[in-house]
N, C-alpha and C positions, 0 to 999 in steps of 0.2 A: 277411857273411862275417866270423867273428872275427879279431880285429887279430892278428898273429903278434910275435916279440921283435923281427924284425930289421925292422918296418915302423915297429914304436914306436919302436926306436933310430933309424932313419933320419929321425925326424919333427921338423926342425926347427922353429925360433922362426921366427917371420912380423912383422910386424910388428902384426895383431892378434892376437888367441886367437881359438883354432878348436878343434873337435873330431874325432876319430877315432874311429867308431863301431864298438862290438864284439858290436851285437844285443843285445836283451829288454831297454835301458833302459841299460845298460852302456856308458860311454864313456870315453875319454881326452879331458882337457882340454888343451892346450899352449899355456903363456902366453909373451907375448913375450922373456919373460928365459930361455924356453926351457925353464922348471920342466913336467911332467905331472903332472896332476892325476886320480884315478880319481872318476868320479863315476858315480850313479846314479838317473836319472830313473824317477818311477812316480806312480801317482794311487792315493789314499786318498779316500776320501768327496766323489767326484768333482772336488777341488780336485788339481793337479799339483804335486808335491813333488820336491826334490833331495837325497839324501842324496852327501854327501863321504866315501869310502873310505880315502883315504890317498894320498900321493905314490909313483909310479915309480920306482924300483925295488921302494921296502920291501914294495908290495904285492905279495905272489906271483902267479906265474898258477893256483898253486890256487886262490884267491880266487874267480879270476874264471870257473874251472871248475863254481865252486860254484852260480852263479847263473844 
């Protein structure tokens, strides 16, 4: 189920990072300082890669429409 605005705002700092999952590889990272992270897990030449998006808010949710 994709993450919505008001789940990612409600998503506080933990004491580790954890993530919130938005489906097809697409996630929120939350580190303990409370920062969100957009990231996105995929596999290239059967080795698994991480691509970094950008920080919460600046990234739109069109962004994340897109993927």
């Amino acid at each position: 189920m994709p993450l919505t605005d008001i789940k990612i705002k409600r998503a506080g700092a933990k004491e580790k990072a954890y993530k919130l999952s938005d489906g097809k590889g697409l996630y929120l990272e939350i580190q303990p300082n409370g920062s969100k992270y957009w990231r996105f897990k995929y596999q290239f030449v059967g080795k698994e890669k991480l691509l970094a998006l950008g920080i919460y808010p600046e990234i739109s949710q069109t962004l994340r429409g897109a993927l």
